[in-house]
C-alpha positions in Angstrom: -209.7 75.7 80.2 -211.7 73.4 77.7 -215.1 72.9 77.8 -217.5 70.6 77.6 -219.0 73.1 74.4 -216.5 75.6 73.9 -217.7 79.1 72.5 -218.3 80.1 69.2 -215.2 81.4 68.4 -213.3 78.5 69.7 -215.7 75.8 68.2 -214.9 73.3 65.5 -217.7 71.1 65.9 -218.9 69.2 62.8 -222.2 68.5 65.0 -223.1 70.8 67.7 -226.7 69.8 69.1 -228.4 72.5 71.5 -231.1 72.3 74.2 -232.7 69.4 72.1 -236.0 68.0 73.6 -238.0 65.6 72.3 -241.4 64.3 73.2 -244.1 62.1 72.4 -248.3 62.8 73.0 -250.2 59.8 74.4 -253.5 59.3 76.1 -251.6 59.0 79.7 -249.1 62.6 79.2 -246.5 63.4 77.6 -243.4 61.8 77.3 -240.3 63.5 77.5 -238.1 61.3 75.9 -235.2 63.6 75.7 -235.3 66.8 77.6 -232.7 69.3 77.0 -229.4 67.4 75.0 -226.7 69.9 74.7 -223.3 68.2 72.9 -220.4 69.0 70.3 -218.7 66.8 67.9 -215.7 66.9 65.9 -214.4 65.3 62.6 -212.9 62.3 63.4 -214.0 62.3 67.5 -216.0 59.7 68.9 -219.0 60.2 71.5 -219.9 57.6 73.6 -223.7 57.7 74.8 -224.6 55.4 77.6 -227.1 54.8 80.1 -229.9 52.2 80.6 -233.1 51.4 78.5 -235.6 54.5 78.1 -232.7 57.1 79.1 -233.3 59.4 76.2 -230.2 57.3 73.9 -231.8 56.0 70.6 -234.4 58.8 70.6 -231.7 61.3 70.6 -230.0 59.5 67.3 -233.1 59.3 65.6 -233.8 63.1 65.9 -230.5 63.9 64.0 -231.2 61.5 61.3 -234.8 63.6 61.4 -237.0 60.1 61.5 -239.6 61.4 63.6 -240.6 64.1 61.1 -244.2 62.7 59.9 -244.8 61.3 63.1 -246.4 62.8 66.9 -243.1 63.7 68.0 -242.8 67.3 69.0 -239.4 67.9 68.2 -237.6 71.0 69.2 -233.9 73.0 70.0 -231.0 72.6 67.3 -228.8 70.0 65.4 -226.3 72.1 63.4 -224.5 70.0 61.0 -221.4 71.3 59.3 -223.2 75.1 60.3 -227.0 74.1 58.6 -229.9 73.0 61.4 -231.0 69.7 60.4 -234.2 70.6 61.8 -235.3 73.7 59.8 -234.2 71.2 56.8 -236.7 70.7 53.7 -237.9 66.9 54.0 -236.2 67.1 50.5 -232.8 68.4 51.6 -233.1 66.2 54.4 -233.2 63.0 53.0 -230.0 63.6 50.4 -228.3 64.1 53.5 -229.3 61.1 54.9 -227.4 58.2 53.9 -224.6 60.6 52.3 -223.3 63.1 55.1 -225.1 60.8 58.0 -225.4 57.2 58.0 -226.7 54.9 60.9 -225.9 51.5 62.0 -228.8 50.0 63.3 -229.2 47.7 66.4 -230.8 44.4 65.1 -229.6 44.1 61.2 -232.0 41.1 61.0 -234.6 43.6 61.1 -232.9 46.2 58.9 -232.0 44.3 56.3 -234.9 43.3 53.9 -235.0 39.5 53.6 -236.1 39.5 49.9 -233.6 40.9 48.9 -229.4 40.1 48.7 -227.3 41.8 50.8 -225.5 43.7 47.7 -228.5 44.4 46.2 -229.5 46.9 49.1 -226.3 48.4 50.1 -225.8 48.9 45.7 -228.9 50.9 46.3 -228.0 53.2 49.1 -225.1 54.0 47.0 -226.9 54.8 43.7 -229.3 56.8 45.2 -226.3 59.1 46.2 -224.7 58.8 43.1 -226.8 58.6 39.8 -224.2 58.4 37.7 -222.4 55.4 38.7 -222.8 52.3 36.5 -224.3 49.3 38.3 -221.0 47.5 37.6 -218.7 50.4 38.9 -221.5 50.4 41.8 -221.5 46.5 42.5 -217.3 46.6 42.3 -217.5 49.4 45.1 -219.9 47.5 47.3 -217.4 44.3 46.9 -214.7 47.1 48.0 -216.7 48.0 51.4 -217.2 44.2 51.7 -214.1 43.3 51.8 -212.8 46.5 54.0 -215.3 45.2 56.7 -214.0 41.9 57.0 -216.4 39.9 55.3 -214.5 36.7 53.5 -215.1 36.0 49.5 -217.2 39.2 48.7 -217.7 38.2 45.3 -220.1 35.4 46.5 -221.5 37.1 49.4 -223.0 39.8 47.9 -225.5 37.5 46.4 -226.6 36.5 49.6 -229.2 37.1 51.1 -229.3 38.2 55.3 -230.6 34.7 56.3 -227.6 33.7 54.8 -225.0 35.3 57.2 -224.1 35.0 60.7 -225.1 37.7 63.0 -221.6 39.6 62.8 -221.6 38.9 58.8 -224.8 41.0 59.2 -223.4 43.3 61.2 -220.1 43.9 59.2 -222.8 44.5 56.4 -224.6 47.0 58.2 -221.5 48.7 58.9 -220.4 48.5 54.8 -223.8 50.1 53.8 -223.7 52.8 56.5 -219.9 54.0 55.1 -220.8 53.1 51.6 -221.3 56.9 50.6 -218.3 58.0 52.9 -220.7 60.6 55.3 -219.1 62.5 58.1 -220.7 61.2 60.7 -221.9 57.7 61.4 -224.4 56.9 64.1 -223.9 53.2 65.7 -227.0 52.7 67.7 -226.1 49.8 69.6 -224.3 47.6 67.0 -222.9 44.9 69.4 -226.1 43.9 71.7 -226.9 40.7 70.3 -223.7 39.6 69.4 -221.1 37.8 71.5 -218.0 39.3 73.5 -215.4 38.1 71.0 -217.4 39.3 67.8 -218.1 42.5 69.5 -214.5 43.4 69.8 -214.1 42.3 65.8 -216.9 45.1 65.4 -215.4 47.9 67.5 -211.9 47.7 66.1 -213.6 47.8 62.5 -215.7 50.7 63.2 -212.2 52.3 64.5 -209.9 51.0 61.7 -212.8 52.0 59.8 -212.8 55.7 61.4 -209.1 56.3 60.7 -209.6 55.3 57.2 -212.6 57.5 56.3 -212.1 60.9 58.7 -215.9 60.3 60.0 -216.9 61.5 63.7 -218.7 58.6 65.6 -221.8 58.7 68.0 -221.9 55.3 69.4 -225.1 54.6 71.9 -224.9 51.4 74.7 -226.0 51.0 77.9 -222.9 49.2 78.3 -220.1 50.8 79.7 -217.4 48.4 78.6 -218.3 48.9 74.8 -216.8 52.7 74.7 -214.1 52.5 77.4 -211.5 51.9 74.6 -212.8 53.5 71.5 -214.5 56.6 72.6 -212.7 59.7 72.9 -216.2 61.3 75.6 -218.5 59.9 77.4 -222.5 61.7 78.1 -224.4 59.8 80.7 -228.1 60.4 80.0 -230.6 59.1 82.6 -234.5 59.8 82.5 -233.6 62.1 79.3 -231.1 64.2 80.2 -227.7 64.9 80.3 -226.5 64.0 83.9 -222.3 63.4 83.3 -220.5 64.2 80.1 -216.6 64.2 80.0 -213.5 62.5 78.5 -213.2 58.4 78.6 -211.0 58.7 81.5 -212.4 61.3 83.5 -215.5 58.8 83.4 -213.9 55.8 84.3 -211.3 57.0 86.4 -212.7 60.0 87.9 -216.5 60.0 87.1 -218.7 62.2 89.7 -222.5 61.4 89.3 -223.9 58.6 91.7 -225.5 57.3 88.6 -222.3 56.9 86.6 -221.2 55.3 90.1 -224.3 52.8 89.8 -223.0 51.6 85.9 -219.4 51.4 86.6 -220.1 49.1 89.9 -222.3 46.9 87.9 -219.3 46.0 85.4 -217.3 42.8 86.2 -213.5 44.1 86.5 -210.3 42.4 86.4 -208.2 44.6 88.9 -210.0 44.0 91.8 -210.6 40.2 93.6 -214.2 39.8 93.2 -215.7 39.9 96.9 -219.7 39.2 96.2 -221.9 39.9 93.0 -222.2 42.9 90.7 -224.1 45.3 92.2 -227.2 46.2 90.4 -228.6 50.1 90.6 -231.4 49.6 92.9 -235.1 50.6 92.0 -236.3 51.3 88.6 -235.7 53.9 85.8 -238.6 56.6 86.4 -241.4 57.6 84.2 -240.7 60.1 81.6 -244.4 60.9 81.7 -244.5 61.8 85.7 -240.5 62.1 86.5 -239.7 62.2 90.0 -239.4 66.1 91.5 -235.9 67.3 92.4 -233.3 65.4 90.7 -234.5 62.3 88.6 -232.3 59.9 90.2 -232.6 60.5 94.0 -235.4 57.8 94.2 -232.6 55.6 93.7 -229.1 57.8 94.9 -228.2 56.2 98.4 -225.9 59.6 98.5 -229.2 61.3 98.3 -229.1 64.4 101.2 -233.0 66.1 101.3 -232.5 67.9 103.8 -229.3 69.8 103.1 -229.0 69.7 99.5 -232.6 69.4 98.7 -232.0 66.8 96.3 -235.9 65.7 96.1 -237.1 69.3 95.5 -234.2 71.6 93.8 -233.0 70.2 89.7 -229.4 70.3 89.3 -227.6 72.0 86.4 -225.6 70.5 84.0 -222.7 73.7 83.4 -222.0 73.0 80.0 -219.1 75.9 80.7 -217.1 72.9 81.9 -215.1 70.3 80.6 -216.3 68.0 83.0 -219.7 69.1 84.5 -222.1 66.7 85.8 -225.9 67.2 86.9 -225.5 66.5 90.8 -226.5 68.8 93.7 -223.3 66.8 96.2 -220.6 69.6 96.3 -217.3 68.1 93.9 -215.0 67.6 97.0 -217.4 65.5 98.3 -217.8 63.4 94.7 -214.3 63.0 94.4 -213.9 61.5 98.3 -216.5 59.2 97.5 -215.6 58.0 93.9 -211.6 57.5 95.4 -213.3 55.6 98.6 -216.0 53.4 97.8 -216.1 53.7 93.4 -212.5 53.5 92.5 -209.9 51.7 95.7 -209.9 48.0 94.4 -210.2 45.7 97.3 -207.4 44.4 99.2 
């Protein structure tokens, strides 16, 4: 039977991160940002990470592309890349990999993108500094290349542009041709559709996947939004308060998903196959503090499946069995999950 990360001898993984935990000092505590992230990815796969604002997401891409080296952050665990830890990496060594083997797409390109300078200009320099040799024509006919790939109309003029100068998917699509400029393995989309609207959005996921197919590279693409992976991501890993709490295939978390929290997001999405009774239905309460987390399970302040006094879910932490394909980070015995998902989550309304 598969597993969520199968054992050595089994394992393929061009990324395979272990117990990660970061955390940041401040005057108040410390804040456990991400607390024990524990994932495998293939060439060519595509992990969907999801959950709502301060659940662990962005913090967790930033420690593999090592940008909280020089800062507070204590950073520990392991992020094995093609079999070398990017933590135990040389700030040297590091940063040649950055850019060439692992690229990010960042969430606001307005702020990414310098604005004195032209578009071309800066993705012609993130791929000189990977390849010296290239001439700065043979570079600026490459970066019209990626231009054109992602969809953005008369290259030849744009790439004198500068970012004020294009729309916010322009922007986007030129985020998206800097971060595969170099062709890396594995391309982290931190998440690239928030500002933009629903139809542009879909232009950017079936890019990044046309995109994928054309250039081998394994995906990690962070949202709080549900709807943005359901069609592109091949597994799902629900973090909430910095941990793992539901990780799985796309359709055993849509169609069979088992933590009340997964519950929460998936009720909180508009749907078509169902006649629409009353409002979305928000997850009640607030995310926790990461600095004084709630005892027991982080989400029973809010879980109205929550059962103190025979589960214990206030006092006892539940595991999160990485042995399985499908585990999740809930102290509800499964039979019970699956009666309540196929009840009250899944049955569309009459």
């Amino acid at each position: 039977m598969s597993t969520w990360v199968p054992t050595e001898e089994s394992s393929d993984a061009l990324l395979s991160v272990r117990d990660l935990k970061v955390a940041f000092p401040t005057e108040d505590g410390l804040v456990k940002s991400v607390d024990g992230i524990t994932f495998d990815l293939k060439a060519g796969e595509t992990l969907g990470i999801v959950g709502e604002s301060g659940s662990g997401k962005s913090v967790t891409s930033q420690a593999i592309m090592g940008l909280h080296r020089g800062t507070r952050a204590k950073v520990s665990g392991s992020i094995d890349f093609e079999g070398r830890d990017l933590l135990k990496l040389a700030d040297e060594e590091l940063r040649v990999m950055r850019g060439r083997d692992i690229a990010m797409i960042f969430q606001d390109p307005l702020s990414a993108l310098h604005p004195y300078y032209t578009v071309g200009n800066q993705i012609i320099e993130a791929y000189k500094v990977h390849n010296h040799s290239a001439s700065k024509a043979a570079a600026r006919a490459h970066v019209m290349d990626m231009l054109a790939k992602v969809g953005i109309p008369n290259p030849q003029k744009r790439i004198d542009q500068y970012p004020h100068e294009f729309s916010g998917g322009m922007r986007q699509r030129a985020m998206i041709a800097m971060a595969l400029v170099n062709s890396p393995r594995l391309v982290i989309a931190d998440e690239p559709t928030t500002a933009l609207d629903v139809t542009v959005q879909a232009q950017i996921l079936d890019l990044l996947v046309g995109l994928q197919d054309e250039f081998g590279a394994a995906i990690i693409i962070i949202t709080h939004d549900l709807g943005v992976v359901a069609e592109i991501a091949d597994k799902i890993m629900v973090m909430y308060a910095g941990k793992a709490v539901e990780g799985g295939t796309a359709d055993q978390t849509f169609y069979s998903a088992e933590h009340p929290y997964t519950w929460g997001l998936l009720q909180s999405m508009p749907r078509i196959d169902q006649a629409r009774q009353d409002r979305l239905r928000p997850i009640p309460g607030n995310p926790p503090s990461l600095i004084n987390p709630p005892s027991g399970c982080a989400f029973h302040p809010r879980c109205p499946y929550r059962d103190d006094e025979n589960l214990g879910c206030s006092t006892i932490v539940p595991d999160f069995d990485v042995s399985d394909w499908h585990p999740v980070r809930c102290l509800i015995p499964a039979p019970k999950r699956k009666q309540i998902f196929d009840t009250e989550i899944r049955t569309p309304a009459s």
